[in-house]
N, CA and C atoms as an extended XYZ file, in Angstrom:
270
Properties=species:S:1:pos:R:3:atomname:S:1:resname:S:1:resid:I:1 pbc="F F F"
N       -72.031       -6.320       15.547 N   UNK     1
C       -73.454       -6.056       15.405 CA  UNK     1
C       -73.842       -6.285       13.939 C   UNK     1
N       -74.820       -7.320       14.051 N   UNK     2
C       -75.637       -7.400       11.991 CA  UNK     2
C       -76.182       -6.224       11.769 C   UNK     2
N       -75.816       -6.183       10.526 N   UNK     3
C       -77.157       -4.679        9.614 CA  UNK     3
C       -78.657       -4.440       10.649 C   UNK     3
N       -79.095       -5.923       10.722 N   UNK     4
C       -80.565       -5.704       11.016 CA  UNK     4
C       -80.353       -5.159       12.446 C   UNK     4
N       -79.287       -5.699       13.062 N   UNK     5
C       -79.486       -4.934       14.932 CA  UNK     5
C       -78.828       -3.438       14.646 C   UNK     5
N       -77.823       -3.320       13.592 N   UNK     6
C       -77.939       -1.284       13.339 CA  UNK     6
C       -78.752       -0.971       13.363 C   UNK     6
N       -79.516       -1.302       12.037 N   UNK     7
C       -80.679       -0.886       11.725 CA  UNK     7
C       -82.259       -0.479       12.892 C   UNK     7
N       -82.009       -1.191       13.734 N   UNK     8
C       -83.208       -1.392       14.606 CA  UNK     8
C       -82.310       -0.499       15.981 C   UNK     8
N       -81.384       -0.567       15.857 N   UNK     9
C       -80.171        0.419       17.164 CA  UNK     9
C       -80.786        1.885       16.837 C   UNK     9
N       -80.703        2.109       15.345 N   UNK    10
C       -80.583        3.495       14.662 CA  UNK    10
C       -82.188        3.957       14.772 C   UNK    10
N       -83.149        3.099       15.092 N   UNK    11
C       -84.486        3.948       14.791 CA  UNK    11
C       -84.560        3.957       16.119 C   UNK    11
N       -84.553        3.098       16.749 N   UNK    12
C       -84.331        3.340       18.732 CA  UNK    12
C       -83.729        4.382       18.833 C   UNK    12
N       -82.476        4.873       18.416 N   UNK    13
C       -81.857        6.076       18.478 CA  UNK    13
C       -82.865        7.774       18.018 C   UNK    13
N       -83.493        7.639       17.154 N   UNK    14
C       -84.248        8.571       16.223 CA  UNK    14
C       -85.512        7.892       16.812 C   UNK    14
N       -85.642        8.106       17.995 N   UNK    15
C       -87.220        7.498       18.667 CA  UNK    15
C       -88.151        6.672       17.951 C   UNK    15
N       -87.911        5.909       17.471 N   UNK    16
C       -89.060        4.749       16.506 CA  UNK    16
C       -89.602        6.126       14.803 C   UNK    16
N       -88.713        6.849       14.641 N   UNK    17
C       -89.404        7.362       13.411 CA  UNK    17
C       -88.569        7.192       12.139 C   UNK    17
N       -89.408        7.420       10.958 N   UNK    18
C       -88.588        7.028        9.838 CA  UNK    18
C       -87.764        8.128        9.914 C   UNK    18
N       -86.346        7.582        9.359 N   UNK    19
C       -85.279        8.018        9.045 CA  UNK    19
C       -84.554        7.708        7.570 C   UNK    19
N       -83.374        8.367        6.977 N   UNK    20
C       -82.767        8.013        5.747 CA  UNK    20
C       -81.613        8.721        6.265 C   UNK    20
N       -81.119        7.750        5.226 N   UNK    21
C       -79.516        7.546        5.603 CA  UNK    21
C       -78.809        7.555        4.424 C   UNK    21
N       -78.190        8.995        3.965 N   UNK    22
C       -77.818        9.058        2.555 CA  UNK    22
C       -75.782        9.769        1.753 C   UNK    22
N       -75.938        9.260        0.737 N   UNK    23
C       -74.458        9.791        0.621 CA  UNK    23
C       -74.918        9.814       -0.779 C   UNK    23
N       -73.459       10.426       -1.842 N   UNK    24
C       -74.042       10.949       -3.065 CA  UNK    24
C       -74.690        9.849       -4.061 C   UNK    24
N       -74.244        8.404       -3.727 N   UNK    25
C       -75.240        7.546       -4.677 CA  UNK    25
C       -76.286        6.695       -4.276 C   UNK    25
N       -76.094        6.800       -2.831 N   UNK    26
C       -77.052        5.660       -2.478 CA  UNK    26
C       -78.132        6.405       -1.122 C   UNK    26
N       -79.076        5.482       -0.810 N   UNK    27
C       -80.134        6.231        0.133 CA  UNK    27
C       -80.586        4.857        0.776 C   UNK    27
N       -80.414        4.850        2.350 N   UNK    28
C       -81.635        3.953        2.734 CA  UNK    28
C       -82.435        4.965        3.867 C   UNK    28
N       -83.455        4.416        3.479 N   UNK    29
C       -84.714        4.771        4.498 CA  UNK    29
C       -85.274        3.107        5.276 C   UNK    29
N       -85.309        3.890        6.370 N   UNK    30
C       -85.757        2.962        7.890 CA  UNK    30
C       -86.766        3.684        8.160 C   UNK    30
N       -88.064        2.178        8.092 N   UNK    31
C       -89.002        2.774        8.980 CA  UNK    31
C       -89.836        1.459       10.152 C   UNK    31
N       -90.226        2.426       11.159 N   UNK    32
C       -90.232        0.883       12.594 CA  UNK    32
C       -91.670        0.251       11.686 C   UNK    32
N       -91.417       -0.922       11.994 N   UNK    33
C       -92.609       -2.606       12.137 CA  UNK    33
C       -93.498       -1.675       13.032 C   UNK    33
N       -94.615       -1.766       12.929 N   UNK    34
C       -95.288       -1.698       14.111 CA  UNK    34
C       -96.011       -3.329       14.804 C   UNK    34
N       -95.515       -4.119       14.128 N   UNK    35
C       -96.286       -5.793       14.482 CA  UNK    35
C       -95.117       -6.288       15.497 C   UNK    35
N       -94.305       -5.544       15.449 N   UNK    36
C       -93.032       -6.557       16.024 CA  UNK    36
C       -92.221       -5.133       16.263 C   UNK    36
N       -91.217       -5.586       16.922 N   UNK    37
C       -89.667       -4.758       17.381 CA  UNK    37
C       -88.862       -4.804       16.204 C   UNK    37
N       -89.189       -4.001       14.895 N   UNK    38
C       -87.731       -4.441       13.881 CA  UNK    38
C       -87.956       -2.783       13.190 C   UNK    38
N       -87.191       -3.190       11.921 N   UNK    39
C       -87.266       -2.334       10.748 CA  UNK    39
C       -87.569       -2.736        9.852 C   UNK    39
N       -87.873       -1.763        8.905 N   UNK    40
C       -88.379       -2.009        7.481 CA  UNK    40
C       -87.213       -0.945        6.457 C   UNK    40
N       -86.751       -1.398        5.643 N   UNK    41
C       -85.967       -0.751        4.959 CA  UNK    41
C       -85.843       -0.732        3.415 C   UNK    41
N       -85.559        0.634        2.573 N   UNK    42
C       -85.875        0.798        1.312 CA  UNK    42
C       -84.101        1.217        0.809 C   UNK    42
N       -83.268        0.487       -0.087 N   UNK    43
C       -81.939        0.595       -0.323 CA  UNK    43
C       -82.493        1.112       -1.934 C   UNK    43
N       -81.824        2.579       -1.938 N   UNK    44
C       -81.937        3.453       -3.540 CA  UNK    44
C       -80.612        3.327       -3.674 C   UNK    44
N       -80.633        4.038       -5.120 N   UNK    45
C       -79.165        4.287       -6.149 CA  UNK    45
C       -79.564        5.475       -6.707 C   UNK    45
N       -78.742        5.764       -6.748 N   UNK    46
C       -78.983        7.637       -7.846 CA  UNK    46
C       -78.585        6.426       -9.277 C   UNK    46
N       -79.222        7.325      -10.338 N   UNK    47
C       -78.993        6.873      -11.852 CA  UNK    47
C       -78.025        7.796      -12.161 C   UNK    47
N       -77.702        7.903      -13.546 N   UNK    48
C       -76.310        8.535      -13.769 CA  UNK    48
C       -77.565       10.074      -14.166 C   UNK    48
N       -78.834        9.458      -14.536 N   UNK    49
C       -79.255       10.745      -14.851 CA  UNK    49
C       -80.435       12.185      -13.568 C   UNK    49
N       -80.073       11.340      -12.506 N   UNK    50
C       -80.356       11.727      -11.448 CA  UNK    50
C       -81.672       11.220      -10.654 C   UNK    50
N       -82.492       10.335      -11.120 N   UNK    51
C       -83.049        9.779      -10.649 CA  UNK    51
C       -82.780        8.505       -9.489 C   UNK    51
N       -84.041        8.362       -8.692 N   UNK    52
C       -83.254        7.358       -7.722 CA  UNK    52
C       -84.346        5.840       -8.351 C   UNK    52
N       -83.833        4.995       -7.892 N   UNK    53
C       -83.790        3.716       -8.368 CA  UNK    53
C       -83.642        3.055       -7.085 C   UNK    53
N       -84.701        1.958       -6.737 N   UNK    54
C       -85.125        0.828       -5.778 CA  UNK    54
C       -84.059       -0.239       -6.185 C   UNK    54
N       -82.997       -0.796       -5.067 N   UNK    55
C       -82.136       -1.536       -5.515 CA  UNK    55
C       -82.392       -3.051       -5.167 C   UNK    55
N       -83.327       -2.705       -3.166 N   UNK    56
C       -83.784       -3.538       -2.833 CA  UNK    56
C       -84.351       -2.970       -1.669 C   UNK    56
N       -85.665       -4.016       -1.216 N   UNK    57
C       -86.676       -3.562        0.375 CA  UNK    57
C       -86.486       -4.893        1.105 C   UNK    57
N       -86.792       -5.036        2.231 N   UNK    58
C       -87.091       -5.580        3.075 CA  UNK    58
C       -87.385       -5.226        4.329 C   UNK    58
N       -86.720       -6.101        5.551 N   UNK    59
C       -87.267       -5.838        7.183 CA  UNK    59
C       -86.273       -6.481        7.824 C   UNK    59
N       -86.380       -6.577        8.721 N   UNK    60
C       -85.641       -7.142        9.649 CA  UNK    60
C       -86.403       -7.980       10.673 C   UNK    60
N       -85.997       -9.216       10.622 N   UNK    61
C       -86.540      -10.631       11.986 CA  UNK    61
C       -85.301      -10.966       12.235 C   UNK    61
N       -85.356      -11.819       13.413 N   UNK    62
C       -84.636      -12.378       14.207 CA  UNK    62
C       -83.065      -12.037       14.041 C   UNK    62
N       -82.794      -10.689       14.000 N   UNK    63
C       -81.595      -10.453       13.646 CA  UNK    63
C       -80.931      -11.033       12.227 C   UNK    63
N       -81.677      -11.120       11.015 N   UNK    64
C       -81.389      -10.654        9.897 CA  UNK    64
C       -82.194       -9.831        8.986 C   UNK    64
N       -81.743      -10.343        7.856 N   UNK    65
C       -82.502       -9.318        7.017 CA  UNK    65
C       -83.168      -10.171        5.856 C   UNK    65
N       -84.431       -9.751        5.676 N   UNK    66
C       -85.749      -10.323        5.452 CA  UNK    66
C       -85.944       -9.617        3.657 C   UNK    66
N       -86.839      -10.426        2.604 N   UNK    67
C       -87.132       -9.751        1.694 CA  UNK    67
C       -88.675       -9.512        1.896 C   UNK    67
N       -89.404       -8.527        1.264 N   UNK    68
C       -90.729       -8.603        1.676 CA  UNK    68
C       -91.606       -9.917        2.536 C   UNK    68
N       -91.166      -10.776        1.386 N   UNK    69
C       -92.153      -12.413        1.168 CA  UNK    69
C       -91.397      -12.916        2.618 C   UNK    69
N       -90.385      -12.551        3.463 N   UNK    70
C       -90.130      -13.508        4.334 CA  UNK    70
C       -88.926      -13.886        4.388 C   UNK    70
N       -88.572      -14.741        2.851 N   UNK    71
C       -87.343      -15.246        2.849 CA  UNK    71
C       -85.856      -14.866        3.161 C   UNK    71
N       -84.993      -15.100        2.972 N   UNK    72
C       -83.648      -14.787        3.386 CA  UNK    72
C       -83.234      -13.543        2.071 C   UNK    72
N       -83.062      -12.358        2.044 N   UNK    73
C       -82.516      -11.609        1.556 CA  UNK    73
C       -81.657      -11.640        0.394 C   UNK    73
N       -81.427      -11.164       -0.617 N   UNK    74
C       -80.890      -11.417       -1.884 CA  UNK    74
C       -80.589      -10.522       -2.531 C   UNK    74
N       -78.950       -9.716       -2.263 N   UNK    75
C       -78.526       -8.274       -3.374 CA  UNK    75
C       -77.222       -8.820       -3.298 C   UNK    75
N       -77.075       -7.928       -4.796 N   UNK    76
C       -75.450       -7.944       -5.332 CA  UNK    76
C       -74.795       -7.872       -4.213 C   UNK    76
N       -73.214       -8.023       -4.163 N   UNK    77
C       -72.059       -7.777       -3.346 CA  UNK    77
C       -72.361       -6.490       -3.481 C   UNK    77
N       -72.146       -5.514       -4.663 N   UNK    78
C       -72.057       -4.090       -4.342 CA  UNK    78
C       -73.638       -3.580       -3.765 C   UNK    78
N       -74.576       -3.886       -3.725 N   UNK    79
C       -75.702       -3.671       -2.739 CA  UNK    79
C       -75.475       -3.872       -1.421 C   UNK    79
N       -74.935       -4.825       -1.138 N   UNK    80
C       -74.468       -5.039       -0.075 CA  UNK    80
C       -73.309       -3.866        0.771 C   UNK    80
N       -72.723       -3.879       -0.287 N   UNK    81
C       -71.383       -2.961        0.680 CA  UNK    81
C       -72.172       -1.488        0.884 C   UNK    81
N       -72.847       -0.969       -0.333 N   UNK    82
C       -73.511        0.077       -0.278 CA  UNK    82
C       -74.657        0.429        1.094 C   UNK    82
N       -75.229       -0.866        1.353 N   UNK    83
C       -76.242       -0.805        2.642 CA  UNK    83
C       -75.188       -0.677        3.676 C   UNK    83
N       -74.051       -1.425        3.867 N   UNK    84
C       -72.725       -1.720        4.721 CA  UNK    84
C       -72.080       -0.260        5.591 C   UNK    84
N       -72.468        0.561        3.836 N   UNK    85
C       -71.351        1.677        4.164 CA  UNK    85
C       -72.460        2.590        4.760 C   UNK    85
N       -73.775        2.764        4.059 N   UNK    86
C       -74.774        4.053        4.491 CA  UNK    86
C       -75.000        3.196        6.168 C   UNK    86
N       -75.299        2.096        6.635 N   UNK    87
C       -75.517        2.167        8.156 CA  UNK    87
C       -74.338        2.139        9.075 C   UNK    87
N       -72.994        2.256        8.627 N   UNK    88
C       -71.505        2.481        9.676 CA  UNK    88
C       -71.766        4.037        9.986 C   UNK    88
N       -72.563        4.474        8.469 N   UNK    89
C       -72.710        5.951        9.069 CA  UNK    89
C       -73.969        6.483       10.074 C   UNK    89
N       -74.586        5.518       10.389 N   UNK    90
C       -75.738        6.037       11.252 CA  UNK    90
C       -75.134        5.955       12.486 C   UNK    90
């Protein structure tokens, strides 16, 4: 299963409402499309001084993952594993 079909599994699961999905450094929040069948998603970082920090947003189409504008998605490897690890746990 891709991120984007977790992702869209996990708010089907939690009846179409926003949800977050968190561990001690990182946070995503899912919330449903209402134009379409997907998600919309916000990937944080804790700072070292406790603030949280936008790492990356997007959505989800056709079974991937979308940046605002549309295009094909774009984060570090460790953004990546970090989104990887917070949705194995949903």
């Amino acid at each position: 299963m891709t991120l984007a079909h977790r992702m869209v599994e996990t708010l089907r699961a939690h009846r179409w409402r926003a949800t977050a999905i968190a561990s001690a450094t990182d946070r995503v929040e899912l919330h449903p499309l209402e134009s379409k069948l997907g998600a919309g998603f916000t990937l944080w970082r804790r700072q070292p001084g406790g603030a949280w920090q936008v790492v990356a947003s997007g959505h989800t189409e056709s079974g991937a993952l979308r940046a605002p504008e549309g295009e094909r998605l774009q984060m570090s490897p460790t953004a990546w594993r970090a989104l990887e690890a917070l949705m194995a746990q949903a």
